[in-house]
C-alpha positions in Angstrom: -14.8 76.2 -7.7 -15.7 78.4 -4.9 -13.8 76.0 -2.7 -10.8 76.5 -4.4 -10.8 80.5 -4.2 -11.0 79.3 -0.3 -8.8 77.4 0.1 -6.0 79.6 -1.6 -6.9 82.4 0.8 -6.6 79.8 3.7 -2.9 78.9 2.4 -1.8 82.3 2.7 -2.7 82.5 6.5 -0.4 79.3 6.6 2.7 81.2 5.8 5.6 81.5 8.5 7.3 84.6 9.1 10.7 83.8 8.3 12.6 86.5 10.4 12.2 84.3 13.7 13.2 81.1 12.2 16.2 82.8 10.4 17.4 85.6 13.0 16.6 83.4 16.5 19.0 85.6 18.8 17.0 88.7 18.0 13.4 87.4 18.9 12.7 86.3 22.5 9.3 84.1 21.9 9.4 80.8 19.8 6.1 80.6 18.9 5.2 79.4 15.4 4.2 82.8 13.9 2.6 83.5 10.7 1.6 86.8 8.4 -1.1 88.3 9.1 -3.6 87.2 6.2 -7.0 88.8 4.7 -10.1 86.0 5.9 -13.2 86.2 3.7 -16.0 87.4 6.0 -18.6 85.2 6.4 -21.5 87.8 5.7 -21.5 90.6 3.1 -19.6 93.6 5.4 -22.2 96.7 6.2 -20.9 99.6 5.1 -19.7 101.9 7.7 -22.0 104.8 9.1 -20.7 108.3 7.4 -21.6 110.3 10.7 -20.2 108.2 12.9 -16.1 108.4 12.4 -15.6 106.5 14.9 -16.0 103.4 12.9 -13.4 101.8 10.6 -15.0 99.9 7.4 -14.1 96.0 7.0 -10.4 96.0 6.0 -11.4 92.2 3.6 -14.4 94.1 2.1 -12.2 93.6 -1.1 -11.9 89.7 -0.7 -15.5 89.5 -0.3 -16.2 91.7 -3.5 -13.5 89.5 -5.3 -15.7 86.2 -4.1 -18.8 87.9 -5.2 -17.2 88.3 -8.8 -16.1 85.1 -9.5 -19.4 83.2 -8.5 -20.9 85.4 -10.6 -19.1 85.1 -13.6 -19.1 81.3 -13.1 -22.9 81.0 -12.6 -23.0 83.8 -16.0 -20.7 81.3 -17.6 -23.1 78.2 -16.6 -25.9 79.5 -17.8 -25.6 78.6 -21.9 -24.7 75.0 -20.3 
């Protein structure tokens, strides 16, 4: 199941941009280009250090959190099995 939940996040990095296939004359490279998708991080993301500012948090902290969820409501939901 958690393969699925993947693999759907792995589709959306698949999809084109459609403004160079559609408006050609107006972009100079040719390059297949696609959005700019979240990736679930492989590790749980740190949070970032309050006193230091330079530091941005992990912008897919929320994809993470929204794996987390689901495995654990499927193993919650496995458990009277």
């Amino acid at each position: 199941m958690m393969d699925i939940f993947d693999q759907g996040v792995k589709v959306l990095q698949d999809v084109p941009q459609l403004e160079p296939i559609l408006l050609k004359n107006l972009f100079r490279t040719h390059g297949k280009k696609t959005l700019k998708a979240p990736q679930r991080p492989i590790t749980q993301p740190k949070p970032p250090d309050p006193n230091n500012k330079s530091i941005l948090p992990e912008e897919n902290t929320w994809l993470w959190d929204s794996y987390m969820k689901v495995k654990d409501n499927m193993e919650e939901c496995i458990k009277p099995l």
